[in-house]
Wavefront OBJ file of the C-alpha trace (Angstrom):
o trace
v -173.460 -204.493 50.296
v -170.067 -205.775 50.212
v -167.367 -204.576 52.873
v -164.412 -203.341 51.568
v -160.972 -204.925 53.266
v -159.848 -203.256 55.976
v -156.869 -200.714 54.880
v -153.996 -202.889 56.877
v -154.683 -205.550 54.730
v -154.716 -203.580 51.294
v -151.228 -202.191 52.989
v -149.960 -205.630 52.994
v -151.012 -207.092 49.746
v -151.294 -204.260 47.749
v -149.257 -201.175 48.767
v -146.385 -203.094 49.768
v -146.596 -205.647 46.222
v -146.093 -202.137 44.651
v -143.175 -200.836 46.393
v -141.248 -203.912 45.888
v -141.402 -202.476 42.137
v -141.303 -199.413 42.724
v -139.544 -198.050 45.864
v -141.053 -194.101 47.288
v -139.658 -191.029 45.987
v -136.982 -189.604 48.488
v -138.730 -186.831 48.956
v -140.579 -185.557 52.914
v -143.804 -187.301 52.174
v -144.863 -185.038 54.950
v -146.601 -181.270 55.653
v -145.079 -178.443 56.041
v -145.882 -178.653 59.425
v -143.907 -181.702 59.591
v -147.643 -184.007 59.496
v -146.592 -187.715 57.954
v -149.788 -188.378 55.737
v -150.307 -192.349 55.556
v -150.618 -193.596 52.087
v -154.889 -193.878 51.638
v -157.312 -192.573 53.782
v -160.748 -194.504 54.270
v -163.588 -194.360 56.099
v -161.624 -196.506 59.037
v -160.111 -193.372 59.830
v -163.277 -191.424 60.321
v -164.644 -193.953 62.296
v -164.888 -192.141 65.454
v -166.152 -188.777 64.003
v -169.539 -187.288 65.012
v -170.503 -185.084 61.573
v -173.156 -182.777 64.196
v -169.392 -182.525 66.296
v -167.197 -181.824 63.533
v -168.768 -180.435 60.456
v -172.306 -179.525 60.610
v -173.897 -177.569 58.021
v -172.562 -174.290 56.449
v -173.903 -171.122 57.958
v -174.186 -173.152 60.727
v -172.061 -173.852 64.173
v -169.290 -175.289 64.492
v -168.445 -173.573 60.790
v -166.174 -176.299 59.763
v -167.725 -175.867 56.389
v -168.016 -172.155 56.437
v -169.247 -169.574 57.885
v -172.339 -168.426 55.316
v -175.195 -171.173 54.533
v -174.765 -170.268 50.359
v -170.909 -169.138 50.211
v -170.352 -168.860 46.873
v -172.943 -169.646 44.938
v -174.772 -166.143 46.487
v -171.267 -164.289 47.189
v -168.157 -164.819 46.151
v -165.127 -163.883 48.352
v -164.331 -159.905 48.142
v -161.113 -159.829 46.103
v -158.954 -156.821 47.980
v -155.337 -156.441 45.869
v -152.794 -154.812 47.946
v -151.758 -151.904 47.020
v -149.790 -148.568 48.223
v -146.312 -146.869 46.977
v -144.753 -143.797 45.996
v -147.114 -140.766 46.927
v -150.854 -140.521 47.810
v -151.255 -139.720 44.530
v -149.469 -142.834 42.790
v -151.630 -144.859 45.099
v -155.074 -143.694 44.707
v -154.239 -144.024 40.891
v -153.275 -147.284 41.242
v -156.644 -148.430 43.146
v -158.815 -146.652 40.230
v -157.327 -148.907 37.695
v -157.493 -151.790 39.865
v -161.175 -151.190 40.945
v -161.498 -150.540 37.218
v -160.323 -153.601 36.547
v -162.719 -155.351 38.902
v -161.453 -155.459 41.940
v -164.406 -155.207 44.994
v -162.202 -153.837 47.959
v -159.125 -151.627 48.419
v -156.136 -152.970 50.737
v -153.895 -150.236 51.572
v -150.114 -151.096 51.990
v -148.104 -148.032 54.373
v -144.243 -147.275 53.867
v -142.598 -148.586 56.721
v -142.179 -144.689 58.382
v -145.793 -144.756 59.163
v -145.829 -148.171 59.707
v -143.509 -147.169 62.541
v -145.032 -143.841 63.462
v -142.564 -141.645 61.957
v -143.872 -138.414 59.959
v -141.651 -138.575 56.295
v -139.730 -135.742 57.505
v -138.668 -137.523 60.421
v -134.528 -138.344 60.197
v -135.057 -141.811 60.623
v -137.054 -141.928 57.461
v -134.371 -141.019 54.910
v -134.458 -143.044 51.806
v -137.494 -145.299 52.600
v -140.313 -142.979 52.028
v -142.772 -144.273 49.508
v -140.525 -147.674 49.195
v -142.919 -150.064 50.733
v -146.307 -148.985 50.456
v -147.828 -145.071 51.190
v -146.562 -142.340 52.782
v -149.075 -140.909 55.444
v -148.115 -138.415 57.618
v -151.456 -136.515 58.300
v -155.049 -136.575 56.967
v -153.734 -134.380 53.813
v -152.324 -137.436 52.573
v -155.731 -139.448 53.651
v -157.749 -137.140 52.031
v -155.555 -137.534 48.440
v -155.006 -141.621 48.722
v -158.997 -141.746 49.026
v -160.262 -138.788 46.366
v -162.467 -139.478 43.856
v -163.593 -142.813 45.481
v -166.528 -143.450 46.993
v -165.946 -144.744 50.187
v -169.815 -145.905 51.015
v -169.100 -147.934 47.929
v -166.301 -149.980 48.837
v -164.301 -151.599 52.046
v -161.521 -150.277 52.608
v -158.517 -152.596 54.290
v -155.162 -150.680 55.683
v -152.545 -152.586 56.891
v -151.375 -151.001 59.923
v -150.495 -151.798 63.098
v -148.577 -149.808 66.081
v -149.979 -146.869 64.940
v -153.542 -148.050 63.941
v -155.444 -145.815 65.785
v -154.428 -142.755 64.324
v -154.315 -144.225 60.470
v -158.300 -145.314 61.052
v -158.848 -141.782 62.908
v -157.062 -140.464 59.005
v -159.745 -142.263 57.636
v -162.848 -141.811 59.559
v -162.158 -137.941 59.541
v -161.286 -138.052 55.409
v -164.765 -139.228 55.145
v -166.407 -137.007 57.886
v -165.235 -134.144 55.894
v -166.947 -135.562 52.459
v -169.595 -136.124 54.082
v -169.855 -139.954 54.608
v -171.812 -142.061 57.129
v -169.753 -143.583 59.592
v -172.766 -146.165 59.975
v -172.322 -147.036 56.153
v -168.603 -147.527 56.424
v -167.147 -150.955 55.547
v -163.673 -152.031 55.902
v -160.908 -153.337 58.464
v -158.341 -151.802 59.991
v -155.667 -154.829 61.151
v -154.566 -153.551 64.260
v -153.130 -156.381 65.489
v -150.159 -155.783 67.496
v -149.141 -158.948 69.524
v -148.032 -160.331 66.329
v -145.794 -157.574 65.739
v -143.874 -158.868 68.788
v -144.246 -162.240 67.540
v -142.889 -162.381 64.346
v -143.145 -158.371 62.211
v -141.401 -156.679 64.695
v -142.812 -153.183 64.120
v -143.581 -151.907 67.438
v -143.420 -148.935 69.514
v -144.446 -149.107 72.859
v -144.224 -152.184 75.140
v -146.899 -154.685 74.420
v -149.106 -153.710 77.933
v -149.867 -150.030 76.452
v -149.762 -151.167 72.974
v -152.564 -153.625 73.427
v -154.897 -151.221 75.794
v -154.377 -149.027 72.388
v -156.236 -152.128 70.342
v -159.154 -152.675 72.972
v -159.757 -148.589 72.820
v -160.985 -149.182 69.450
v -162.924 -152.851 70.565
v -164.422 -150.215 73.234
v -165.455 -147.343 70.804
v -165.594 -148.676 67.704
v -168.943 -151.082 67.331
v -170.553 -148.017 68.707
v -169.309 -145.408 66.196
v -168.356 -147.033 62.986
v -170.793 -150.556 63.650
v -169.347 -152.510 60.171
v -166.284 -151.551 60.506
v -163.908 -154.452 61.499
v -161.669 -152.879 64.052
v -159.087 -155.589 63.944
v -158.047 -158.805 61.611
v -155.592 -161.253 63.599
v -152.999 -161.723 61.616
v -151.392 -165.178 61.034
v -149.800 -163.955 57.605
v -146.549 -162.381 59.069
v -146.341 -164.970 61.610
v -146.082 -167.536 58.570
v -144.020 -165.484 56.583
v -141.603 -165.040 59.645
v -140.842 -169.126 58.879
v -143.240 -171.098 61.125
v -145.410 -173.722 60.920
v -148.791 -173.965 59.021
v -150.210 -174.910 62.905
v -148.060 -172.668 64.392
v -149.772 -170.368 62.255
v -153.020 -171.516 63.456
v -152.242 -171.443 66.724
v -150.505 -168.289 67.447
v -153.066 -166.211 65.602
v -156.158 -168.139 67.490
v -154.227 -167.932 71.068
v -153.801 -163.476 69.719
v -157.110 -163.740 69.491
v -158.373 -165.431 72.678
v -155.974 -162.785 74.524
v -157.732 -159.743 73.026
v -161.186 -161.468 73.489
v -159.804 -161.978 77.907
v -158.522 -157.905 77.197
v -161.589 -156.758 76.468
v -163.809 -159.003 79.116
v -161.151 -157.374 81.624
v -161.935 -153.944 80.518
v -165.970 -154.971 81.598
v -166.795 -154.882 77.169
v -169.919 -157.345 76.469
v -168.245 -160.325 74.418
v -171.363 -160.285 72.155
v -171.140 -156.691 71.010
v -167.175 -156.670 70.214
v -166.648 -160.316 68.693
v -168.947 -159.958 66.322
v -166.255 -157.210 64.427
v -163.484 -159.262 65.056
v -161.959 -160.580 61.666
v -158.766 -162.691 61.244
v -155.735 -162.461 58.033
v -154.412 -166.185 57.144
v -151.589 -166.967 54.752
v -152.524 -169.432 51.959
v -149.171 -171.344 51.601
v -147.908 -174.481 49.087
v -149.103 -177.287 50.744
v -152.356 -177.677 49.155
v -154.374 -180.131 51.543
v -152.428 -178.343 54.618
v -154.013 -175.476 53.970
v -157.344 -176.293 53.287
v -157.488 -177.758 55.706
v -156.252 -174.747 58.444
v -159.206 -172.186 57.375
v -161.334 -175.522 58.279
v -159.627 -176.167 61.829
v -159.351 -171.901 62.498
v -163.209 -171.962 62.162
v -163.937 -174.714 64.003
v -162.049 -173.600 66.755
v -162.512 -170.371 67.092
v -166.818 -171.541 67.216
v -165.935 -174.007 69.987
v -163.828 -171.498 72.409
v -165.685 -168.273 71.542
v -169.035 -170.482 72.553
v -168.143 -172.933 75.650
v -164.752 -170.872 76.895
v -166.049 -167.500 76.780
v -169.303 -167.647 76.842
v -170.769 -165.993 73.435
v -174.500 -165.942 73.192
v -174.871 -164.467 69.165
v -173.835 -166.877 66.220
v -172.080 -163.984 64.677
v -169.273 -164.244 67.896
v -168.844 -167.421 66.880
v -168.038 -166.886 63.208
v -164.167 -166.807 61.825
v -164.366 -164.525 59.297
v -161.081 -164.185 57.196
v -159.078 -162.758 54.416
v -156.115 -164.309 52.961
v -152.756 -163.649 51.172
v -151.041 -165.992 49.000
v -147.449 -166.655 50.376
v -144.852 -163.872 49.219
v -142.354 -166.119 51.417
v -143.005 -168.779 48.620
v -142.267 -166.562 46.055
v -138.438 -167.090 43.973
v -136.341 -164.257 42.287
v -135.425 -167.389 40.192
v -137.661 -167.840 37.521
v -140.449 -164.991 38.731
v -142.920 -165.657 35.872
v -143.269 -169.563 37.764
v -144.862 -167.687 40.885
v -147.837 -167.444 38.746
v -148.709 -171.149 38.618
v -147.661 -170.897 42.499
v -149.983 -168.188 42.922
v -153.140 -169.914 41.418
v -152.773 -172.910 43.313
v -152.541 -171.358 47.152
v -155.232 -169.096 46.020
v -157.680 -171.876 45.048
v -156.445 -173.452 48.685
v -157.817 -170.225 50.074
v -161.151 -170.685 48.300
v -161.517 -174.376 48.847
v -160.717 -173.453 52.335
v -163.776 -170.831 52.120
v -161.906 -167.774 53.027
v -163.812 -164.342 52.898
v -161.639 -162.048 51.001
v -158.242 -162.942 48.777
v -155.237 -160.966 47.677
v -152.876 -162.673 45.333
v -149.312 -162.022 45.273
v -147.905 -160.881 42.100
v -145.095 -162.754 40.387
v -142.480 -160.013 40.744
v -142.723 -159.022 44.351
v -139.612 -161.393 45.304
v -137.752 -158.519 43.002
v -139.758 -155.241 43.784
v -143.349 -153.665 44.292
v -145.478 -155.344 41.405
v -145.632 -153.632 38.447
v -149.545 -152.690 37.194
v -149.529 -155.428 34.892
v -148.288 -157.651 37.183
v -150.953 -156.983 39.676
v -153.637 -156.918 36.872
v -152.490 -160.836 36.271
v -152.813 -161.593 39.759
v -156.135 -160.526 39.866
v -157.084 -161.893 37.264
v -155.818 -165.325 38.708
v -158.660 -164.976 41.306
v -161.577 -164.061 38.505
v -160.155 -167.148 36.721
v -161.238 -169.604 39.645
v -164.323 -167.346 40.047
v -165.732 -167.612 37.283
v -164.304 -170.964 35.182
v -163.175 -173.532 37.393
v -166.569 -174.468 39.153
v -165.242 -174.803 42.573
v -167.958 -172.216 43.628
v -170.859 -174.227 43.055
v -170.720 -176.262 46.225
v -170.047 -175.249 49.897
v -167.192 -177.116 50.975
v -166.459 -179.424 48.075
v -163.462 -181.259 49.562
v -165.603 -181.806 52.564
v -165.930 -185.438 53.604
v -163.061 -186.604 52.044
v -161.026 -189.153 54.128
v -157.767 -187.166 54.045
v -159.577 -183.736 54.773
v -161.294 -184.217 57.540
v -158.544 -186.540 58.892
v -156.221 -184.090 58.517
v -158.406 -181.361 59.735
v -158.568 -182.803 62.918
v -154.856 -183.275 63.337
v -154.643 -179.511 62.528
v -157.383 -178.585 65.582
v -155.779 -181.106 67.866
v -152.105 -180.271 67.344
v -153.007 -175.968 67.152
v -155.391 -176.514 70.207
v -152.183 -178.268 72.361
v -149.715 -174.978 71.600
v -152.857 -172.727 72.593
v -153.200 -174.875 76.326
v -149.606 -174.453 76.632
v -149.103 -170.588 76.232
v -152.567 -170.082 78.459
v -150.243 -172.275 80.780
v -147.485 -169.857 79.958
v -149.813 -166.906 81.560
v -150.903 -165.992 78.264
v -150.087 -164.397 74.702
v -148.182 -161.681 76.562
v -145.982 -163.337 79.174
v -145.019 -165.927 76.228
v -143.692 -162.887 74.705
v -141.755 -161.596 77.344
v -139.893 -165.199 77.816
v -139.274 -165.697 74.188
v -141.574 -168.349 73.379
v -142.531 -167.207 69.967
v -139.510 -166.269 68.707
v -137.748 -169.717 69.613
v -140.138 -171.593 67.970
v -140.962 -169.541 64.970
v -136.780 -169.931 64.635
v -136.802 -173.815 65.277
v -139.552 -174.083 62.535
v -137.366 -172.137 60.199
v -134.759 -173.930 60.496
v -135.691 -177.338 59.948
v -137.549 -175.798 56.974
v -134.514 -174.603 55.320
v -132.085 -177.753 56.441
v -134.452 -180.008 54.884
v -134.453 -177.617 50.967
v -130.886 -177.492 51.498
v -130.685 -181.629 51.516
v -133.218 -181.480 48.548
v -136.031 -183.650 51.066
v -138.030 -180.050 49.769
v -137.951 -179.254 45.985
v -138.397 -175.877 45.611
v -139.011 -175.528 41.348
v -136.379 -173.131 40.334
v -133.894 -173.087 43.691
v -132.817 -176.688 44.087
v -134.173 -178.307 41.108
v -134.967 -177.386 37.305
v -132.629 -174.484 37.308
v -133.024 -171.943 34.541
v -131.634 -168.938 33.488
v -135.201 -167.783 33.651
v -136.828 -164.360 31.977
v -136.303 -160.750 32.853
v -139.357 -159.072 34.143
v -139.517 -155.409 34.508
v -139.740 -154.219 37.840
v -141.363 -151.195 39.380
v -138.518 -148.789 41.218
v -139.844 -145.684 43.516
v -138.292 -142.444 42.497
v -136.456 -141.016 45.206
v -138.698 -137.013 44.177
v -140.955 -139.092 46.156
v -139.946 -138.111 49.251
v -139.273 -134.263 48.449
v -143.327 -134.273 47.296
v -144.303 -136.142 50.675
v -142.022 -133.430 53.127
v -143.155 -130.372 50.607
v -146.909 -131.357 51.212
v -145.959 -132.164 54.907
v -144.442 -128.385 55.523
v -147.323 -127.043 53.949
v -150.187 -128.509 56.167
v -147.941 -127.644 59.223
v -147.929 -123.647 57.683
v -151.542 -123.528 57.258
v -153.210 -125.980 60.109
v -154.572 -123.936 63.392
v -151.412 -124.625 65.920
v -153.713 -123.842 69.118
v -156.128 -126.364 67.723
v -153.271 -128.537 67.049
v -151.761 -128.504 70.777
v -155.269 -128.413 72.593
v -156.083 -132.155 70.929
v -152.044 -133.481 71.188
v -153.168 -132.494 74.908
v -156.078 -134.270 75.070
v -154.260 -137.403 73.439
v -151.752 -137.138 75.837
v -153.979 -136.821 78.678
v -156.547 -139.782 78.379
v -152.959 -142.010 77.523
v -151.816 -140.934 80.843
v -155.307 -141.555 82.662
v -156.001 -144.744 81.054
v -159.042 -143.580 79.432
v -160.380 -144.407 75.758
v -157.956 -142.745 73.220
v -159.985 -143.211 70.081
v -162.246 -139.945 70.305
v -158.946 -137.761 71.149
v -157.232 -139.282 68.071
v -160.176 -138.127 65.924
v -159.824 -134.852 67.022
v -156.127 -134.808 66.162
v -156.723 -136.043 62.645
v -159.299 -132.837 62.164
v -157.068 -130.654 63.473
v -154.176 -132.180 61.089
v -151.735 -133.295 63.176
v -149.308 -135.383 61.795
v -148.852 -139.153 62.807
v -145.327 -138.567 64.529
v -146.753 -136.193 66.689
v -149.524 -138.147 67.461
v -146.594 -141.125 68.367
v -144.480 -139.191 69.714
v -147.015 -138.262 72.270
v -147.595 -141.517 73.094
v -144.034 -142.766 73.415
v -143.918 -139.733 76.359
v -146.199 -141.755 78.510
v -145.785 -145.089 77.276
v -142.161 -145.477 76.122
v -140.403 -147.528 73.793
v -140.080 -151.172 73.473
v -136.762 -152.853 72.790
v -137.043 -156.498 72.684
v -134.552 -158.117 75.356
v -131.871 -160.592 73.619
v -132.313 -164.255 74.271
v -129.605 -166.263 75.446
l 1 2 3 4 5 6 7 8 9 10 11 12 13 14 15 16 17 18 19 20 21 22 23 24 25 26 27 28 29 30 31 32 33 34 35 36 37 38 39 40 41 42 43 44 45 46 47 48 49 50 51 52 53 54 55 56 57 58 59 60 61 62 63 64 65 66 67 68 69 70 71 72 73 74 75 76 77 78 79 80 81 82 83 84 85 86 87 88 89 90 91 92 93 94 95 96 97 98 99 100 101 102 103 104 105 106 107 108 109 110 111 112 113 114 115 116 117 118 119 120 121 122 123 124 125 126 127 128 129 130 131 132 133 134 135 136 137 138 139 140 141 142 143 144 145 146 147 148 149 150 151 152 153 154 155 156 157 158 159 160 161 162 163 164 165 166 167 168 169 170 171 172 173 174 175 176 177 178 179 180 181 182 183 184 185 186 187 188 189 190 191 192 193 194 195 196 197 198 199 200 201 202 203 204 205 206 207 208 209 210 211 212 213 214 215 216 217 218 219 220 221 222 223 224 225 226 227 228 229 230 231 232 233 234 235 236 237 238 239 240 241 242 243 244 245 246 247 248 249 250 251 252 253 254 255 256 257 258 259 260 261 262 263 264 265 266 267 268 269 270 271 272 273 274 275 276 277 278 279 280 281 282 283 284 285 286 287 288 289 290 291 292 293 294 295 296 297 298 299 300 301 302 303 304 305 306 307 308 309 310 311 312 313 314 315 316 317 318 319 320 321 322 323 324 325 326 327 328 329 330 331 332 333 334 335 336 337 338 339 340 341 342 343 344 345 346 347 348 349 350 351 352 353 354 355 356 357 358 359 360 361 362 363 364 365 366 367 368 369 370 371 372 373 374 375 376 377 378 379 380 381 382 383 384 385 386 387 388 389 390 391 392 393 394 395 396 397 398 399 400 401 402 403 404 405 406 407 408 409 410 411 412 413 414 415 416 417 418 419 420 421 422 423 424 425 426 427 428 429 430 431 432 433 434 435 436 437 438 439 440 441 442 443 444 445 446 447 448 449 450 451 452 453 454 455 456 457 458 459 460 461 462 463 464 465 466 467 468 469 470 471 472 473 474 475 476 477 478 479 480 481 482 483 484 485 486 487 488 489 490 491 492 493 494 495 496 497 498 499 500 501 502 503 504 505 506 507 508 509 510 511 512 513 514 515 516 517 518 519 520 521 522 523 524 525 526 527 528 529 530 531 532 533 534 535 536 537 538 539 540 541 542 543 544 545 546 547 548 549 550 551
């Protein structure tokens, strides 16, 4: 068989024959995390890999190439639609029609009151109740958002954070009272809050207290609700906040590495809590980039979980993930274009063999999408489900040149910021100094310097300008919030007030004596007390966080 020239020769009398014609675009022929792809990749530049080492089967460790043996062709990737606004009511309408529609699992988007642990009432919640996602304020609420829905028959994915605890206690006791198996629930709560301090910025208490709070439910919640994933690591908001695709990558896998030392501290078995532990990635422009991350976060994630930490099950060593297509991406110029922009991160996502999807709609740079709007973006997904073929074959881009090439330079370049925060102290010191911030910041603004000098076309912003279409948009009527406090006085008249204070004491009291708050915050959601109280209880022992200003 003949050899083929090496590539520095096809560089020299090929490559550069053809620029003498015709010079390169002036365009960053680099990622977007600043990566400089050569021109052709060939098998010179695999030369050193080991395919055991780096890829492997899928099913099988290191999970390069995903994390089931049959991926698609058995399962395809649960397609969870966000979804939450207005009332309970509006919201549990809105996941009928999209279940109807065909959706497999519910993602449940909070108003940013509860996402801050304020009951609707509460003065700081004026005019945003209902704006962003849900209003929750006690397990009324839960019990409406979920009625009529069988929730043995679907997962069930809530987007909370700070106060994450007491939404999944909503939940767990909503189904208690129908009746439901905690041993047959399915979902994921997200939970994650060092990336709140990271990038969100939707915390309550300092991170210390705040992350005790997540390893409570790493503690109690494999042995109460076993298929429940208790938290998903959440690289989205870090991505959304303006870094890096490896920052990204990094960040989320060094979140996850500090929960995994939490919960070894706390004397947990590594083999009975990983297992549960899920991750949330963004699936972002750059096609190959990010492809390419969902391959490196696996890989990773196998390698540490196995050697660092010392995992003994396969299933500790599995990344499992959902993603989100990029609402950072998304324009207000020219919304119906987010469509195409849509379609192609979310086939990244499924080349990259993520778990579960959500697709943005094309009007959420303007508003909460519209039902139509969110039909088309789920229909997007069933599109590349069902006619574009990708699902035949586990890992189809796998052993291309540039892939693997560049999947490496993602796991080498994410695992050299994860050595230098563990050299930091950890996830947690690296917050208190400002590491995350300044770097997330950095990355954001060489991001925007280089659209503003056009070395980034961004269709619609700096280039191929158009007047564009009007597309309704979906507004929140401000009656909302009168329903929400009406409903919210009414549970307070009718609830049992000594039941109420006896389990606010009991929440109060294991927060103070460090022990498991989980079972007390159960008991609180029977007895219907409301989420501030529930918070407010904890900011008496714990305090409040305010982040300290960098100079």
């Amino acid at each position: 068989m003949a050899q083929p020239r090496p590539k520095h020769a096809w560089m020299r009398e090929t490559y550069q024959k053809s620029l003498a014609k015709m010079p390169e675009r002036k365009v960053a022929h680099k990622t977007l995390s600043d990566i400089a792809p050569e021109p052709l990749y060939t098998p010179e530049d695999l030369k050193d890999s080991d395919y055991a080492e780096k890829l492997g089967y899928p099913g099988e460790y290191p999970y390069t190439r995903g994390v089931y043996g049959s991926m698609y062709r058995s399962r395809l990737w649960t397609m969870r639609m966000f979804a939450g606004f207005g009332t309970a009511e509006q919201t549990n309408e809105r996941f009928k029609k999209l279940l109807e529609a065909g959706q497999s699992g519910l993602s449940t988007a909070f108003d940013l009151p509860t996402l801050m642990g304020y009951d609707s009432d509460h003065p700081l919640s004026k005019g945003e109740v209902g704006k962003c996602g849900v209003a929750v304020s006690s397990l009324a609420d839960m019990e409406i958002l979920f009625g009529g829905i069988n929730l043995e028959d679907v997962t069930t994915s809530m987007t909370i954070n700070s106060p994450a605890n007491a939404i999944w206690a909503m939940y767990l006791a909503a189904a208690k009272k129908k009746g439901y198996d905690w041993n047959k629930l399915g979902g994921t709560i997200q939970n994650d809050i060092l990336k709140e301090f990271i990038a969100q910025k939707e915390f309550i208490f300092p991170p210390e207290p705040s992350t005790q709070l997540v390893i409570d439910t790493f503690e109690w919640g494999p042995r109460n609700v076993p298929k429940w994933n208790f938290i998903s690591v959440s690289g989205y908001h870090i991505r959304e906040a303006g870094s890096t695709a490896v920052q990204e990558l990094a960040f989320t896998l060094a979140d996850g590495f500090e929960y995994v030392e939490w919960a070894l501290k706390r004397g947990l078995d590594i083999d009975e809590f990983a297992p549960r532990i899920s991750f949330f990635f963004n699936a972002h422009n750059d096609f190959f980039e990010e492809i390419c991350k969902f391959r490196a976060a696996r890989r990773i994630w196998a390698k540490e979980m196995r050697h660092r930490y010392g995992a003994k099950n396969p299933q500790s060593w599995m990344l499992r993930t959902h993603a989100q297509t990029a609402g950072v991406s998304l324009t207000a110029q020219q919304p119906l274009i987010n469509i195409s922009r849509v379609a192609i991160q979310a086939l990244a996502a499924v080349l990259g063999g993520t778990n579960s999807l959500h697709t943005d709609a094309h009007d959420e740079a303007l508003a909460l999408p519209t039902e139509e709007s969110a039909k088309i973006a789920l229909r997007t997904q069933q599109i590349i489900a069902y006619e574009s073929g990708v699902t035949h074959t586990a890992d189809p881009l796998g052993g291309s040149y540039y892939v693997e090439w560049l999947t490496d330079q993602m796991e080498a370049q994410a695992m050299q910021i994860i050595e230098e925060i563990r050299r930091m102290g950890g996830v947690v010191r690296a917050i208190d100094e400002g590491y995350f911030l300044r770097e997330i910041a950095d990355a954001s603004y060489r991001y925007q310097q280089e659209v503003e000098r056009g070395e980034r076309i961004i269709v619609g912003v700096n280039a191929f300008q158009d007047e564009g279409l009007n597309v309704p948009i979906q507004l929140i009527d401000p009656a909302v919030e009168k329903v929400q406090n009406q409903r919210l006085a009414q549970v307070r008249a009718q609830r049992d007030p000594i039941a109420v204070q006896m389990a606010l004491e009991g929440l109060r009291q294991a927060a103070k004596e460090g022990r498991n708050t989980m079972p007390h915050f159960v008991e609180c959601a029977l007895a219907y007390c409301t989420l501030g109280e529930m918070m407010d209880e904890l900011r008496a022992v714990y305090g409040v966080y305010e982040e300290p200003v960098l100079v």
